[in-house]
C-alpha positions as CSV (number, residue, x, y, z in Angstrom):
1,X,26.5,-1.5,3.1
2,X,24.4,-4.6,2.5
3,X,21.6,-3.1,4.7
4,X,20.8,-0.7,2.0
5,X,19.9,-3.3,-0.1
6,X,16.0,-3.1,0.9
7,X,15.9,0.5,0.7
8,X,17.4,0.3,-2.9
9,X,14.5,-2.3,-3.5
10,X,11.9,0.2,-1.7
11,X,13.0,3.1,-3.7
12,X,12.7,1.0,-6.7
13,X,9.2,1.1,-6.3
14,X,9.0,4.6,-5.5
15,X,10.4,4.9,-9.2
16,X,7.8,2.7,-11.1
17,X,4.8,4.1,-10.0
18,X,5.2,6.9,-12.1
19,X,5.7,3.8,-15.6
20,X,2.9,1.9,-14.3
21,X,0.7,5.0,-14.5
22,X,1.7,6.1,-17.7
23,X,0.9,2.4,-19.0
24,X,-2.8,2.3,-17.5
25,X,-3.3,5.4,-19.0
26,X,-1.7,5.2,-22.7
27,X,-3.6,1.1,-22.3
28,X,-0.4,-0.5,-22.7
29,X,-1.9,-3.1,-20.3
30,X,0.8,-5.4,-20.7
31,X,3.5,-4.0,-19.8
32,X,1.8,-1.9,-17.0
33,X,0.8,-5.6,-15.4
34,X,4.5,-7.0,-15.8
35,X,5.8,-3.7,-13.9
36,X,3.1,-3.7,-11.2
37,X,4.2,-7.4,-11.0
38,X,7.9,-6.6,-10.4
39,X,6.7,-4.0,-7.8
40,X,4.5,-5.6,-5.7
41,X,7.2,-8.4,-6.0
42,X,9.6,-5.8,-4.3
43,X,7.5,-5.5,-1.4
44,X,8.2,-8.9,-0.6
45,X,11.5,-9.0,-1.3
46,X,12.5,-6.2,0.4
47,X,10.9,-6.8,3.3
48,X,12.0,-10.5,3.9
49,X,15.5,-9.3,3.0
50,X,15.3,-6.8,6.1
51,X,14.0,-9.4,8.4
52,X,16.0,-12.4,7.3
53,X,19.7,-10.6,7.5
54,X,18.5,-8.0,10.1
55,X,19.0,-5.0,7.3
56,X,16.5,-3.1,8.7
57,X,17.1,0.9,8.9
58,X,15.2,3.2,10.2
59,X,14.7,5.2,6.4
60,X,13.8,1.7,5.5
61,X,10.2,1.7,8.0
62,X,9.4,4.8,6.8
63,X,10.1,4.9,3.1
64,X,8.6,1.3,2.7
65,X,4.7,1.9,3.6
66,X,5.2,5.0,1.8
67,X,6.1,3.3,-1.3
68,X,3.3,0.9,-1.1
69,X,0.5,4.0,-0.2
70,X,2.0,5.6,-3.2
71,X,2.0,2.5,-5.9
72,X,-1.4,1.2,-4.5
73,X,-2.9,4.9,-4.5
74,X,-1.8,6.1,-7.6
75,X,-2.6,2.6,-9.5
76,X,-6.4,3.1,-8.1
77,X,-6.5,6.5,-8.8
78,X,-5.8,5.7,-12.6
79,X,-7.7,3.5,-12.7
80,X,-10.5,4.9,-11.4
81,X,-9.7,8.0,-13.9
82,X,-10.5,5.2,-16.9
83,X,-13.6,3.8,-14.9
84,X,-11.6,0.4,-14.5
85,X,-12.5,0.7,-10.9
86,X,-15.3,2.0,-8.7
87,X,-15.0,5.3,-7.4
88,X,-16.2,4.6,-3.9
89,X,-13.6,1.5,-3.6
90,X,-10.7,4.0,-4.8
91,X,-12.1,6.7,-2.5
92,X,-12.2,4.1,1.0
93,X,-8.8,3.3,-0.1
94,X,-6.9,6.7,-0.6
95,X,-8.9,8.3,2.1
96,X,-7.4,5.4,4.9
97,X,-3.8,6.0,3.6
98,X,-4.4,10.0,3.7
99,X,-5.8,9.2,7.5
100,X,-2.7,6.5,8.1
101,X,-0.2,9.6,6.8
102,X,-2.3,12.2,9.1
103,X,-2.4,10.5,11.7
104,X,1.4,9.2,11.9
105,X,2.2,12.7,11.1
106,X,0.2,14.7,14.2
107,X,1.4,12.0,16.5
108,X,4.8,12.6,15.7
109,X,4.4,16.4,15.9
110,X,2.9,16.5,19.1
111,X,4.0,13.1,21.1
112,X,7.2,11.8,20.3
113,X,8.5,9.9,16.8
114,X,6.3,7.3,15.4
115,X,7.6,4.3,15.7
116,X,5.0,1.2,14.9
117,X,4.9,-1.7,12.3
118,X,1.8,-2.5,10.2
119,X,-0.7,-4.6,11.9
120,X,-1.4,-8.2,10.6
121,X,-4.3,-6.8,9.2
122,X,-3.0,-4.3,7.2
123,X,-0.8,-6.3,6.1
124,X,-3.5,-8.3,4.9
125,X,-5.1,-5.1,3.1
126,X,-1.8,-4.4,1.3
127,X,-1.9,-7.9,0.0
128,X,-5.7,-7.5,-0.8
129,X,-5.3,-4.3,-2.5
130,X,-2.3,-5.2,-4.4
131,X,-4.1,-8.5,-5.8
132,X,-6.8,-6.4,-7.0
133,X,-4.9,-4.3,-8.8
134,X,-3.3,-7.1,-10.2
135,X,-6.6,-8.5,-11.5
136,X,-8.4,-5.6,-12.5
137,X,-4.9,-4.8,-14.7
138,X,-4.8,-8.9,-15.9
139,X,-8.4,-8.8,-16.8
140,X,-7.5,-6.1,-19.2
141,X,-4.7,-7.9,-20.7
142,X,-6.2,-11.4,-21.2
143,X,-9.8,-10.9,-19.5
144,X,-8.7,-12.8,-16.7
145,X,-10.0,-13.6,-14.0
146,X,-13.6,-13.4,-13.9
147,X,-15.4,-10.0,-12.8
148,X,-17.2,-11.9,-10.2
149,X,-13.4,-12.7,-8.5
150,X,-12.9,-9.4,-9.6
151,X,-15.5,-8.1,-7.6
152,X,-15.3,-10.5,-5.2
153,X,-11.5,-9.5,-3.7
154,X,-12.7,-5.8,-4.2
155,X,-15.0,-6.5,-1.5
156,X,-12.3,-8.2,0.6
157,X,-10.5,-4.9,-0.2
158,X,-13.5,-2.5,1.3
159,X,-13.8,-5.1,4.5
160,X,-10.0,-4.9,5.0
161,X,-9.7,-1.2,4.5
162,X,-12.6,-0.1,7.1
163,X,-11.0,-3.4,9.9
164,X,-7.5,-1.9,9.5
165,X,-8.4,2.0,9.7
166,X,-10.3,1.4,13.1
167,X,-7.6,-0.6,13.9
168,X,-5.2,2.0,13.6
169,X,-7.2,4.8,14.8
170,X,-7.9,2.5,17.9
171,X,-4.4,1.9,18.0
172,X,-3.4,5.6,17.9
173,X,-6.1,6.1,20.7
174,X,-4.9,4.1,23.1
175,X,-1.2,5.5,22.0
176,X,-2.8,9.0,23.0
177,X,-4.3,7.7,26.6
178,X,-1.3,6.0,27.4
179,X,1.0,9.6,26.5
180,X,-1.3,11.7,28.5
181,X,-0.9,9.4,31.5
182,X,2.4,9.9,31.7
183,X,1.9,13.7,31.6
């Protein structure tokens, strides 16, 4: 029973995109900071929960990165909508999670189940992408931090996203060879 615990903390985020989107876009910058706070805080926490007491599921690895594609997609897609973000930074993002999705997807259909945990570097692009949002959403609360970090850990988003989707599509090569040579 405790081993649902992280899923219940995974579907909570599942459940605030939709609030945080709704505050981007009606400017209630505020609050849509404090609840992009609690999710991205939920990330963590369900993830170290699953690890430290073993609560891992199987629902769990696949709802989790879901979660995050979806809170970190539909954040940058908002607030791209309300020019709060370049285009081509929201575009390189969502495309690499469509491509993740796709490519876990076609795998599964024709090889075998997916089964794989995010990289260290993707991990590191979650973070990245994450603290952007967080900064592009604090500036327009308090106008804080600076544009130039702003702009800054957006690049280290772009670098992050284009390392990570080679890795995996590297990753889901080698996957392919090593399936066919056991046909």
């Amino acid at each position: 029973m405790l081993s649902a615990i992280p899923n219940l903390i995974t579907g909570l985020r599942f459940i605030l995109v939709v609030p945080i989107s709704i505050c981007i876009y009606e400017g209630q910058d505020l609050l849509a900071l404090v609840l992009f706070v609690i999710a991205g805080l939920s990330d963590a926490l369900d993830g170290y929960l699953a690890k430290k007491f073993d609560w891992r599921t199987r629902v769990g690895a696949l709802l989790d990165p879901v979660a995050d594609k979806l809170l970190v997609a539909g954040t940058f897609i908002i607030l791209t909508w309300l020019g709060l973000v370049p285009f081509w930074l929201a575009a390189i993002v969502v495309s690499r999670d469509i491509i993740i999705a796709l490519g876990v997807f076609i795998y599964s259909f024709v090889y075998e189940p997916f089964h794989g945990e995010a990289t260290k570097i993707s991990k590191i692009n979650t973070f990245l992408e994450i603290l952007y949002v967080l900064m592009v959403l604090s500036y327009e609360a308090f106008y804080w931090p600076s544009s130039t970090v702003i702009i800054i850990t957006g690049s280290a988003v772009f670098v992050t996203v284009f390392i990570s989707g080679l890795d995996y599509i590297m990753s889901w090569i080698r996957r392919i060879n090593s399936q066919r040579n056991i046909n």
